[in-house]
C-alpha positions as CSV (number, residue, x, y, z in Angstrom):
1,X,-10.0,-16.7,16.2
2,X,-12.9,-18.7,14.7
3,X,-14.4,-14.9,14.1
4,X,-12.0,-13.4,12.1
5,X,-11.1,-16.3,9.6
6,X,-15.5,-16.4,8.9
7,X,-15.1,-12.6,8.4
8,X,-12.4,-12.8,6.9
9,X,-14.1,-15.8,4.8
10,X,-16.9,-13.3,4.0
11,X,-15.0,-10.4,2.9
12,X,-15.8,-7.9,6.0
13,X,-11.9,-7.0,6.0
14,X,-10.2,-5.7,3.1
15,X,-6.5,-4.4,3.2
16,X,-7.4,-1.5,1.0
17,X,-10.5,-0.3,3.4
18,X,-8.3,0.6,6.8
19,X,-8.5,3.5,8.0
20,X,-5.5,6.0,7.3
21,X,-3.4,6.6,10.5
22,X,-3.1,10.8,10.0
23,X,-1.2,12.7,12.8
24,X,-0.3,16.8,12.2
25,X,3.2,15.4,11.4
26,X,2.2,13.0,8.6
27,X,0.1,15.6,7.7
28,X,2.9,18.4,6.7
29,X,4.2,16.7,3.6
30,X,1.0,16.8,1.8
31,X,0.1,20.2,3.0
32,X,3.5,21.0,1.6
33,X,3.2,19.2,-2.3
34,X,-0.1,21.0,-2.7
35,X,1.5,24.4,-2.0
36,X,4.2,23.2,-4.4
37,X,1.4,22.4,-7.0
38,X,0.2,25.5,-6.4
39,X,3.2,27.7,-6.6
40,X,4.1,25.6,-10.0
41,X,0.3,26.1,-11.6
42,X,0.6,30.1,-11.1
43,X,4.7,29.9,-12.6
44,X,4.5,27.4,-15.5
45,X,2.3,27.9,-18.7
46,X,-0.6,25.5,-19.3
47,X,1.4,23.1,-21.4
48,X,4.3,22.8,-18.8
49,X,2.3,22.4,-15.7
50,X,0.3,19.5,-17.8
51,X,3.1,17.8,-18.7
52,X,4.2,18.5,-14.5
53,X,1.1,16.9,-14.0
54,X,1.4,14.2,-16.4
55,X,5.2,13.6,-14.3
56,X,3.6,13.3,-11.2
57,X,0.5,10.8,-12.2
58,X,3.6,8.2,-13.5
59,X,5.1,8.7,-10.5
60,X,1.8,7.8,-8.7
61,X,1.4,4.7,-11.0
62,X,4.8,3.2,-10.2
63,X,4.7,4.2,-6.4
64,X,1.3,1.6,-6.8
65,X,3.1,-1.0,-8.5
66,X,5.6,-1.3,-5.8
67,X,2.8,-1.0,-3.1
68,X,1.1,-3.8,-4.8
69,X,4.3,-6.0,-5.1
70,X,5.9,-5.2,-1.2
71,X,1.4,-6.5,0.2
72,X,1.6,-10.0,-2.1
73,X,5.2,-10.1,-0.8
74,X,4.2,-9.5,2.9
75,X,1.3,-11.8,2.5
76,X,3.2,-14.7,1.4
77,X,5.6,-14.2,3.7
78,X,2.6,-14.0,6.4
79,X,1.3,-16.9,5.0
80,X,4.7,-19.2,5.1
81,X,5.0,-17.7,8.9
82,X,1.9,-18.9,10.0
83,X,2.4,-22.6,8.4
84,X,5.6,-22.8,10.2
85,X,3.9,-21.7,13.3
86,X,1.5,-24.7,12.5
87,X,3.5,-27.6,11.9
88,X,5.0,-29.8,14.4
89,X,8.7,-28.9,13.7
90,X,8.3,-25.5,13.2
91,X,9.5,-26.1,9.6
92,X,6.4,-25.5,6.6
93,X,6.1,-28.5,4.4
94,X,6.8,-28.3,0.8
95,X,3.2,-28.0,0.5
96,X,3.2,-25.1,2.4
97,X,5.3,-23.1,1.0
98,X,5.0,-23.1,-2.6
């Protein structure tokens, strides 16, 4: 325990570093959009397929946004679990869980 909250202390672990958990299955989907792209690129003229492009990197930036928000949300809740876990009563103080 004492371990991970030193390396943890010392920035050896960051969320962002794991490594991605790819099967063949997970796989497909990805394979499948860059066919799409590709298909799309050959069809559309330059200006369309930009503006396709342009679509997709919103997309992208939103999907992040809501990545970001559901971590700070699961780390607070982490955080208010394990000062529960903590205290005598099971309960966090007000402390706690501000």
């Amino acid at each position: 325990m004492r371990k991970i909250f030193n390396d943890l202390y010392n920035g050896r672990y960051n969320a962002w570093e794991r490594r991605p958990y790819r099967t063949d299955e997970n796989r497909a989907p990805y394979r499948k959009i860059e066919d799409e792209i590709r298909y799309f690129s050959q069809k559309m003229s330059l200006d369309d397929f930009g503006r396709l492009q342009a679509l997709e990197n919103l997309y992208n930036e939103a999907s992040d946004f809501e990545q970001m928000d559901a971590f700070a949300y699961g780390f607070k809740l982490s955080t208010t679990l394990m000062c529960a876990v903590f205290m005598s009563d099971g309960e966090p103080t007000p402390k706690c869980s501000e």
